[in-house]
C-alpha positions as CSV (number, residue, x, y, z in Angstrom):
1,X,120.2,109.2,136.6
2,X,119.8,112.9,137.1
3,X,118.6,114.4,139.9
4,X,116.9,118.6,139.0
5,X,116.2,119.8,142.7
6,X,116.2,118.6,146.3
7,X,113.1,119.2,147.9
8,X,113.8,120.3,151.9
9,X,111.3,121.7,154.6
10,X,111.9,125.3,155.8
11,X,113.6,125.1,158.7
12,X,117.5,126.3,158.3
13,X,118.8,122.7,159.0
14,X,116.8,121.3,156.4
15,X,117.6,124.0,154.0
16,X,121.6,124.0,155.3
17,X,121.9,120.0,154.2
18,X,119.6,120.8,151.1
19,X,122.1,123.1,150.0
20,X,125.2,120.8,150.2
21,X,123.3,117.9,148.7
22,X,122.6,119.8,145.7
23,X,126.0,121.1,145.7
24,X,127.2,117.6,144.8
25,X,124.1,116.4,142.3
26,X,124.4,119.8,140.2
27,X,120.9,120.3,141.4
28,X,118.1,123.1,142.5
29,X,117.2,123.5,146.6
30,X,113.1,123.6,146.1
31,X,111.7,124.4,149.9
32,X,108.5,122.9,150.0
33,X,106.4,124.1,153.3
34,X,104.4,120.9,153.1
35,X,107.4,119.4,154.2
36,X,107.4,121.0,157.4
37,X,109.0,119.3,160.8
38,X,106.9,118.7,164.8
39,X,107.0,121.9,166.2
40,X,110.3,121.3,168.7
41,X,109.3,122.5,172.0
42,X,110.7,123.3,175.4
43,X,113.6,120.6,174.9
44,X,115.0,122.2,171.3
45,X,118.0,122.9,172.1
46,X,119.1,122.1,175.2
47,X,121.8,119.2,176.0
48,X,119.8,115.5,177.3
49,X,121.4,116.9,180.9
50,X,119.0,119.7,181.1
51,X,116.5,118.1,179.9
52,X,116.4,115.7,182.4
53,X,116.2,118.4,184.7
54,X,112.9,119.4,183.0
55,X,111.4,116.8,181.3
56,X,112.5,113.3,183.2
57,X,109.7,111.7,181.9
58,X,110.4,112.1,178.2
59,X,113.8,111.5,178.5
60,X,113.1,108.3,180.1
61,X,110.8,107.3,176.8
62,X,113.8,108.2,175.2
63,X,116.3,106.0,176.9
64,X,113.9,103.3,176.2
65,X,113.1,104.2,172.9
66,X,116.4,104.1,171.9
67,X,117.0,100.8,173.4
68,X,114.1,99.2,171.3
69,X,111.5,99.3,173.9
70,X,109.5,102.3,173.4
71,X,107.2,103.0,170.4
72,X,108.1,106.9,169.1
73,X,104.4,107.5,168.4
74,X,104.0,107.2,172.1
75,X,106.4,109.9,173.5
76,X,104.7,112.0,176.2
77,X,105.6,115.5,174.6
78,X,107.2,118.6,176.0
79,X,105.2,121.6,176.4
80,X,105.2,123.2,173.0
81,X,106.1,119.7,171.3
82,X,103.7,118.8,168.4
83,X,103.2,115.0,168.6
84,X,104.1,112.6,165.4
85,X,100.5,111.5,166.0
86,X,98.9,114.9,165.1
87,X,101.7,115.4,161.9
88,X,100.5,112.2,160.6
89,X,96.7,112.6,161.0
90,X,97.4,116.1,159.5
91,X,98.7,114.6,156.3
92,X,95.9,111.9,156.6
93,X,98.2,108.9,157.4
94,X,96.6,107.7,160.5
């Protein structure tokens, strides 16, 4: 099987592990916009610490999403977060 081009979204990170993907498959980095991340927010980055300074709620969904008993689609959002909820409608999978 060959792989051409590894499509990533525009942020750096995606672009970053883009790059060394296609590095190993002999392949082209494509950066499709369409492929485009939740905006990140007041929490981006800053350790869970601080966070729970600022935003105890959401890093209580967090704890119990990570621990199976919390639904992602659910998260109350930082300010400046953009919600799975609204990504998905915008690509018309709700």
């Amino acid at each position: 099987m060959t792989c051409k081009n590894v499509y990533a979204a525009s942020s750096t990170r995606a672009i970053e592990t883009a790059k060394i993907i296609a590095s190993k498959l002999n392949a082209t980095v494509s950066v499709e916009d369409a492929l485009r991340s939740t905006k990140p927010g007041a929490l981006s980055g800053k350790s869970e610490e601080e966070g729970l300074k600022t935003n105890p709620d959401f890093l209580e969904q967090l704890y119990l999403f990570r621990n199976g008993l919390f639904n992602a689609y659910d998260f109350t959002v930082a300010e400046g977060k953009e919600p799975k909820k609204i990504l998905r409608k915008e690509f018309g999978e709700d």
